[in-house]
C-alpha positions as CSV (number, residue, x, y, z in Angstrom):
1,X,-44.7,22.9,124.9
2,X,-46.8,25.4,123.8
3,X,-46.3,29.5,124.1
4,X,-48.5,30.1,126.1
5,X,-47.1,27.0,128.7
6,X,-43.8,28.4,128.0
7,X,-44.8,31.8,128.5
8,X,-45.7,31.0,131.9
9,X,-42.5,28.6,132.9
10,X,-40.8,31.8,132.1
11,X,-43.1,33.9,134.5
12,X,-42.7,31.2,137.3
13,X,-39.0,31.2,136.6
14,X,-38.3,35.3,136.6
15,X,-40.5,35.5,139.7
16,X,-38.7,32.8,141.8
17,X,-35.2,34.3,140.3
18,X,-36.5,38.0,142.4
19,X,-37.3,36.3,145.3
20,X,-34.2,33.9,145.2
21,X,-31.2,35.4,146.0
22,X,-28.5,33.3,145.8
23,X,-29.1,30.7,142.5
24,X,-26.4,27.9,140.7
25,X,-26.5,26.4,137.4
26,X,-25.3,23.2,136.4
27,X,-25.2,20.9,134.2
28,X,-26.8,17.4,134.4
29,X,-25.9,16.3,131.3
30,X,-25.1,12.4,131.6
31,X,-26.5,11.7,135.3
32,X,-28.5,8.6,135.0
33,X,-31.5,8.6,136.1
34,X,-30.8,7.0,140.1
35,X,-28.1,9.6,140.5
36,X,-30.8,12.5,139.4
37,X,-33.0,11.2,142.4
38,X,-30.3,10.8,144.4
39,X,-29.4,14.5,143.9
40,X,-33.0,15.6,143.9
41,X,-33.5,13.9,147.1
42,X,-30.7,16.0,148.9
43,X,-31.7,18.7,147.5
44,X,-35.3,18.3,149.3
45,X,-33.2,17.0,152.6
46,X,-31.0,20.1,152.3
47,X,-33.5,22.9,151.8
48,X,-32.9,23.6,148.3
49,X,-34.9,24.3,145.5
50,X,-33.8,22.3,142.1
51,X,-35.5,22.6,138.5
52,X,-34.9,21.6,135.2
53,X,-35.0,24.4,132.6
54,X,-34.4,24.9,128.9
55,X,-31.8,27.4,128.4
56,X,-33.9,29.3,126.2
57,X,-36.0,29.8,129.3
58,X,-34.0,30.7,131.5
59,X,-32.2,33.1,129.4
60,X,-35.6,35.0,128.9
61,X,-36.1,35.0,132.6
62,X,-32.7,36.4,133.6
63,X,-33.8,39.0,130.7
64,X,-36.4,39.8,132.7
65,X,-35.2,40.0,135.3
66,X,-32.0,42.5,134.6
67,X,-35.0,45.3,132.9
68,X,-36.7,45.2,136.4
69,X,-33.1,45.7,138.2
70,X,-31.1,47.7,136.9
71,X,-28.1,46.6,138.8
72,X,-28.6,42.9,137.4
73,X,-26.1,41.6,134.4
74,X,-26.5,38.2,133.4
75,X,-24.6,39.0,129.8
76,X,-21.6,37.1,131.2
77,X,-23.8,34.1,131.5
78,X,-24.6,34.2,127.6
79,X,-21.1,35.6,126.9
80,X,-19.0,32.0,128.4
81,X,-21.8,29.7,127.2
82,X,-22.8,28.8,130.7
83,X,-26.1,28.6,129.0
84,X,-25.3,25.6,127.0
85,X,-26.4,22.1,126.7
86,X,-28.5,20.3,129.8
87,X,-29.1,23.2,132.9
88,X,-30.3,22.6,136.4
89,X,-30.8,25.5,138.2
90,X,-30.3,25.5,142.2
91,X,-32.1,27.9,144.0
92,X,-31.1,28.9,148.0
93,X,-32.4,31.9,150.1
94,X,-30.4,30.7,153.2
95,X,-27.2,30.9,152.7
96,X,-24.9,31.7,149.7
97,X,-22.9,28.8,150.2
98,X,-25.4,25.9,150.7
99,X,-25.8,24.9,147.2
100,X,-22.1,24.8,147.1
101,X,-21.5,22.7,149.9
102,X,-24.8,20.5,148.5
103,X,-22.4,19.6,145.2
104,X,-19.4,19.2,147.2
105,X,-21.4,16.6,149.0
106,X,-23.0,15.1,146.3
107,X,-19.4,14.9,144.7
108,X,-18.5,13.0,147.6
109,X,-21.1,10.0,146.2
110,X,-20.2,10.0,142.8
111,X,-17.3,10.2,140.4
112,X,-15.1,12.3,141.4
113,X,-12.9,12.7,138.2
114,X,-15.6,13.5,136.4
115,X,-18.5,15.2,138.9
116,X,-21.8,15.7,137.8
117,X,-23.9,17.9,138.1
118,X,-20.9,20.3,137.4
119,X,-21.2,24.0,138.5
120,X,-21.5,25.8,134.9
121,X,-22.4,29.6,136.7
122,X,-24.0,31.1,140.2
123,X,-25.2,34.4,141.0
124,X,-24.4,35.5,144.5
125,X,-26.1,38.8,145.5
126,X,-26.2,39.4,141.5
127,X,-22.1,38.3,141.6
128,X,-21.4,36.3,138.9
129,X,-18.8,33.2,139.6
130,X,-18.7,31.2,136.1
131,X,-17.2,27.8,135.7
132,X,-16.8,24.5,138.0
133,X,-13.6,26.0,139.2
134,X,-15.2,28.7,141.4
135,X,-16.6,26.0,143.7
136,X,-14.0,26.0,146.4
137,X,-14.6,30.0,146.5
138,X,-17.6,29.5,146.3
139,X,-18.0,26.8,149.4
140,X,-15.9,29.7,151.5
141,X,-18.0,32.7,150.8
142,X,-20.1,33.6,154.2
143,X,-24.0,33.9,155.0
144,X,-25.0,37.1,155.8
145,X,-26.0,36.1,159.3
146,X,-22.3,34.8,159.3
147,X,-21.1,38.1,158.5
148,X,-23.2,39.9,161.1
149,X,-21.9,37.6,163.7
150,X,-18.2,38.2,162.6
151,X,-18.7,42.0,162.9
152,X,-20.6,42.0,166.3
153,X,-17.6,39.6,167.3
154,X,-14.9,42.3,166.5
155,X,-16.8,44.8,167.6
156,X,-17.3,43.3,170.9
157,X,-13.9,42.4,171.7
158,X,-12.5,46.2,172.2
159,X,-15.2,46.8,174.8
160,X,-14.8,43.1,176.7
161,X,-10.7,43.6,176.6
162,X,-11.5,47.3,178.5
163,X,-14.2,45.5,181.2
164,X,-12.0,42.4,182.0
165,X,-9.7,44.8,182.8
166,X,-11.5,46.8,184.9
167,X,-13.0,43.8,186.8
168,X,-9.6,42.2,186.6
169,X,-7.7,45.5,188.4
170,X,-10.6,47.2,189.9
171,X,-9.5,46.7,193.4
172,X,-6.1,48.6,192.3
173,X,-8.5,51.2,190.4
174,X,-10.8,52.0,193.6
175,X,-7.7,52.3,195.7
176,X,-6.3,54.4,193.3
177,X,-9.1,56.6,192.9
178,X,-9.6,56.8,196.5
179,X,-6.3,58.2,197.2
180,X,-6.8,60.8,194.3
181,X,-9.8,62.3,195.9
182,X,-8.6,61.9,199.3
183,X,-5.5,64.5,198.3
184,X,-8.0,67.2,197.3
């Protein structure tokens, strides 16, 4: 690969990082090359976006992308080696959880002693979860449509608790409102 090809794989990569945000890395390393489809092909089933990158790229491109947002940190990433040996990168704008619940899935197929590809890091709204280990959190974290709906729920319930009541008694609360008036 030349620079100039690599310059632009980088490019391509820090742009679709910024408009991506929710995005996994594993590791592939030892998937043959039917169980690579297979995973590529839910991938494409499921939505979600799956590349092959050198970690030397994507490094670069998470370099890039932390000077144009200041609130990005990807150091942990190079810090715990996630970086290291064969990366895959997952990419989701849906929902946080889908690539999660993709692997689970896939996990389902394969071996499941040793699963592959194994989470090595995600970024989650710029949250860092490193390690295979942070799957079951990360299968449990909500959408943000999820969240909404969990919010409007509670906030809801006050105001429907207050008019079932009202409907419920109302016929008690005219009377008793009648007779009020009626004494002055």
């Amino acid at each position: 690969m030349t620079r100039d090809e690599k310059y632009d794989v980088v490019e391509k990569l820090t742009e679709k990082l910024k408009n991506t945000e929710y995005f996994y890395i594993t590791d592939a390393s030892g998937m043959t090359v039917a169980q690579t489809n297979d995973f590529r092909r839910l991938c494409f089933e499921k939505g979600i976006g799956y590349q092959v990158v050198k970690n030397s790229l994507i490094k670069k491109a998470l370099s890039n992308l932390a000077a144009d947002n200041a609130n990005a940190d990807f150091k942990p990433f190079e810090d715990k080696k996630v970086l290291k040996g064969f990366s895959g990168i997952l990419f989701s704008n849906e929902a946080a959880n889908a690539p999660a619940k993709l692997l689970k899935e896939f996990y389902k197929k394969g071996d499941r002693k040793n699963p592959k590809p194994a989470l090595k890091g995600a970024s989650i709204s710029l949250g860092l979860f490193i390690g295979h280990e942070s799957l079951e959190s990360l299968v449990t974290v909500k959408s943000k449509n999820e969240l909404i709906g969990d919010i409007i729920g509670a906030l809801q319930a006050p105001a429907q608790n207050v008019v079932s009541a009202l409907q419920s008694s109302g016929g008690k609360l005219a009377g008793i409102l009648k007779t009020l008036s009626e004494k002055e």
